[in-house]
C-alpha positions in Angstrom: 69.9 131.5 173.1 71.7 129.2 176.3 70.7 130.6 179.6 73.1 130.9 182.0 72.4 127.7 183.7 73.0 125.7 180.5 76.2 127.8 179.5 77.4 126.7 183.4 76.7 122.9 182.5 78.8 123.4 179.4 81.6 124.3 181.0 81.3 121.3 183.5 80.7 119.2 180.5 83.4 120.2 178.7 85.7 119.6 181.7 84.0 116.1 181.8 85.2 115.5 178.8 88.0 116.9 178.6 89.0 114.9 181.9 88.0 111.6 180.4 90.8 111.6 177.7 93.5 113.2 180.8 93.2 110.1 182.3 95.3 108.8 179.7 97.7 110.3 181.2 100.6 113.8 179.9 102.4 110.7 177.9 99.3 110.0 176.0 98.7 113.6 175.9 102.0 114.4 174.2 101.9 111.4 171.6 98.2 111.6 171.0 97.7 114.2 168.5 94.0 113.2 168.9 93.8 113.4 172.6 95.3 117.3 172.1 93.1 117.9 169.5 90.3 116.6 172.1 91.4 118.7 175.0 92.1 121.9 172.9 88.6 121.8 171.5 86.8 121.0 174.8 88.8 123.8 175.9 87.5 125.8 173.5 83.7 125.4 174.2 84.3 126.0 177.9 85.8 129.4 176.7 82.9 130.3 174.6 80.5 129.2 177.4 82.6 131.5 180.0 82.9 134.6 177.4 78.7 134.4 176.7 78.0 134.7 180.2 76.0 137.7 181.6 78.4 140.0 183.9 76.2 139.9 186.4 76.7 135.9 186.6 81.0 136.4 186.6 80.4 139.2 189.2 78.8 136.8 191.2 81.5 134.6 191.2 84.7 136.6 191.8 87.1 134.2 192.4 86.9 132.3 189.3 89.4 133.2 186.6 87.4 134.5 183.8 89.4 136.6 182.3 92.0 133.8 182.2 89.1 131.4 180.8 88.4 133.6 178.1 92.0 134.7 177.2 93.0 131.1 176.6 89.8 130.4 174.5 90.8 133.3 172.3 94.4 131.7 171.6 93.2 128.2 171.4 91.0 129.7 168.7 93.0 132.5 166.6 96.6 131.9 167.6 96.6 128.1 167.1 100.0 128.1 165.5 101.3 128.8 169.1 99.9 126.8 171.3 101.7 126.0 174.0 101.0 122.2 174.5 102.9 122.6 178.3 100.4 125.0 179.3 97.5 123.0 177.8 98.5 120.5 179.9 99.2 122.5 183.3 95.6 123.7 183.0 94.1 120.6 182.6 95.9 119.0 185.3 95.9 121.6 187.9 92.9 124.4 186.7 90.2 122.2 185.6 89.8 120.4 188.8 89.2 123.8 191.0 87.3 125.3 188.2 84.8 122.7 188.3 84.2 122.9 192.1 83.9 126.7 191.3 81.2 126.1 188.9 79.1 123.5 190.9 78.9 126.5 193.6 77.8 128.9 191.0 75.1 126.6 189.5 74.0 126.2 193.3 73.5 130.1 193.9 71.7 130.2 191.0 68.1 130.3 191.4 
C-alpha cells in the first residue's frame, strides 16, 4: 500500500505528465485524440491518488479541491461517454498549475 507521501508524488507526476502533452497546445488537444486520451488518463491517476488519501492528510490541506479532484476522477472513469472535452481542458490549463503549488506545500508539511 502507497503512503501518503508517494500518493502526493503521484498527483504531481501525473500533472507532470499531463503538462508535457498541454504544451502542445488546446489545438493539439482538440485534434489529438491521443493527447485526450493522455490527459484524461493522467487525470484519472491523480484522482485515484487524491480519493486514497487519509482524511487526516485532506484536512490538512483545506484549501485544495478534493472533493472536486475526486468527483472529476469518478466521471472520467464511469461516465466516459460524457466527457466534456472543454472542461478537460479548462482544468488543465487553469487548475493543474495551482494544484501543483498546493501539493508541493503539503508534501513540505509532511513529516
Amino acid at each position: 500500500m502507497r503512503n501518503p507521501q508517494e500518493r502526493l508524488r503521484d498527483i504531481i507526476e501525473a500533472i507532470d505528465q499531463i503538462m508535457r502533452y498541454a504544451s502542445r497546445g488546446r489545438k493539439a488537444f482538440e485534434e489529438d485524440e491521443l493527447v485526450q486520451n493522455w490527459v484524461v488518463r493522467h487525470l484519472q491517476i491523480l484522482g485515484e491518488a487524491a480519493r486514497a488519501l487519509p482524511d487526516s492528510v485532506k484536512k490538512s490541506a483545506p484549501l485544495v479541491p478534493w472533493s472536486k479532484i475526486i468527483g472529476m476522477r469518478h466521471i472520467l472513469v464511469h461516465d466516459y461517454f460524457y466527457i466534456d472535452a472543454e472542461v478537460v481542458w479548462e482544468v488543465v490549463e487553469k487548475d493543474l498549475p495551482i494544484l501543483r503549488k498546493q501539493i508541493e506545500k503539503v508534501l513540505e508539511q509532511m513529516p
